[in-house]
N, C-alpha and C positions, 0 to 999 in steps of 0.2 A: 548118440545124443538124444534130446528129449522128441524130432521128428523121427527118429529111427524107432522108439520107444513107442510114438502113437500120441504121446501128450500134444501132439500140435501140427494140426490139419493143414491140409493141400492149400486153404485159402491164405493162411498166416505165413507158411512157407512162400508161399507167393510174396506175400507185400515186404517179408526179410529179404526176397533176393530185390525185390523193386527198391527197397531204400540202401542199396548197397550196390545197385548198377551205378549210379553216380560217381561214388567214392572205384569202382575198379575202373570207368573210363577215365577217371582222371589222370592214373597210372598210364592206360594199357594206350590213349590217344597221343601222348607226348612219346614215348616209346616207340609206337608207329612211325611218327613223323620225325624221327632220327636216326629209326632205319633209314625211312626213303630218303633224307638228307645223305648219310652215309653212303649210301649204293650210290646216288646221284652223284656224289663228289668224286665217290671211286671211278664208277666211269669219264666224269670229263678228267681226273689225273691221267687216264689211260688214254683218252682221244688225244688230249695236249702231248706226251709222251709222244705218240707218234709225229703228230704236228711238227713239234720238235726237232725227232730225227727227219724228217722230212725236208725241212728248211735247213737243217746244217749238215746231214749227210752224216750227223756223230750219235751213235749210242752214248747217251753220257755217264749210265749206267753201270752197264755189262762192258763196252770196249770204247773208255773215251777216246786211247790215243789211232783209232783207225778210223779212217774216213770211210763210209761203204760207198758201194760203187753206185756209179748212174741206174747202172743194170738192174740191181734189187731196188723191187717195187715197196713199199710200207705201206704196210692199209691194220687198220686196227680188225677186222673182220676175217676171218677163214673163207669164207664163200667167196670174199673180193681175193682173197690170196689163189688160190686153186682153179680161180675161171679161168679155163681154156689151158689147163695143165696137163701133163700126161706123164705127171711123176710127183707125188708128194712126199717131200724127207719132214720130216717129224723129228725135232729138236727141242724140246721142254724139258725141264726135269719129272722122275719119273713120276712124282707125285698128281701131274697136271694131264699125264698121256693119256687115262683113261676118259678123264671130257676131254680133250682132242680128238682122240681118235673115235667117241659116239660123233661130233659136230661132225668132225670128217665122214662119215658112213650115211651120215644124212643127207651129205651134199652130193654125195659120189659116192658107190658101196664100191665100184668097178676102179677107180682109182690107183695107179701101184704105187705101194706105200713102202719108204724104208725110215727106218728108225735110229737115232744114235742115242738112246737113253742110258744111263747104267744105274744102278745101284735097285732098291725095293722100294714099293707104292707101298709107307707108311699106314695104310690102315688094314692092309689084306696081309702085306708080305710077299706077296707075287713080284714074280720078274718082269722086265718089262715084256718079253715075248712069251707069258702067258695073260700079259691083258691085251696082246694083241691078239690071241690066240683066240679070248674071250670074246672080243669086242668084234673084230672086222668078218666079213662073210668068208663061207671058204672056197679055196681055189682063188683068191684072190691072189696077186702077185706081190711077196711083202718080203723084204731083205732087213736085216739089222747090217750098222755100221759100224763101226769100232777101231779104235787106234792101237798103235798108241799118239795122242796129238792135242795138244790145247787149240782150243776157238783163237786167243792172240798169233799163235803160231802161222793160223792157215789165214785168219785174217790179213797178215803184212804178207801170206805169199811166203812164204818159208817153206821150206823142203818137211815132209809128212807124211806117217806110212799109215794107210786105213786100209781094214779087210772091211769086205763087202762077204755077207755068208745068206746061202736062202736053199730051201729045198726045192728052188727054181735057178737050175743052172745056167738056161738062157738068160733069165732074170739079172740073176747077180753079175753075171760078164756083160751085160748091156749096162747096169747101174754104173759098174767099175769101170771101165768103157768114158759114160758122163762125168766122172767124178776124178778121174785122169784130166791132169793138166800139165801140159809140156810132151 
């Protein structure tokens, strides 16, 4: 253009971008403040959500027809999930594992972690035990879980076969061990 060219000095340059800061906040400020509406809304949908299950005891989402138990705590927060834990399973799909399991590494690197993810994290292609592979420190103690089994299955309590697999053999017979019922 004609500043790239020399026709038109650092001072004129100047006052073209000053009589056009106006016209871009007018864009770039409305834009802003519907992000932070958006994000805002997103999270009270997710506080309310738990709220929700809180007061009815119902996923209405994921499992409307099982009531969960008194036993399982709901808190919208991982650091309120994991106080005073000495076992984190890790249940998202696998798209969501890799920010779980940084949030997780920050609150506890030393934590034992087992996972029941399947399928590939959509942007890499990785399995889910090569982003845990990635993500958690090593010597950590970390099992995958695996069925065959659906969440309604074991939710109502129905008969279920899951391996527990880790290259921690203590590990996995103590995991499999908790995760035995009857």
């Amino acid at each position: 253009g004609p500043f790239l060219a020399g026709q038109f000095g650092a001072a004129t340059f100047a006052r073209l971008v000053a009589l056009l800061f106006p016209f871009a906040i007018s864009f770039a400020l409305p834009m802003g403040i519907l992000t932070g509406v958006l994000l805002t809304l997103g999270r009270l949908s997710a506080d309310s959500e738990i709220t929700a299950m809180r007061a009815s005891r119902v996923n209405q989402r994921y499992l409307p027809e099982v009531v969960l138990p008194s036993e399982l705590t709901l808190t919208p927060g991982i650091s309120d999930a994991v106080a005073g834990a000495d076992l984190a399973i890790v249940a998202t799909p696998t798209h969501a594992l890799k920010e779980t399991l940084v949030q997780l590494t920050r609150i506890s690197s030393r934590l034992p972690l087992a996972w029941l993810c399947k399928g590939f994290e959509p942007e890499s292609g990785h399995m889910p035990h090569q982003i845990v592979a990635a993500v958690t420190p090593e010597n950590s103690a970390l099992a995958v879980i695996s069925g065959p089994s659906f969440a309604l299955e074991i939710a109502r309590g129905l008969p279920a076969a899951l391996t527990v697999a880790s290259s921690d053999a203590a590990f996995a017979k103590q995991l499999a061990s908790q995760l035995h019922h009857g």
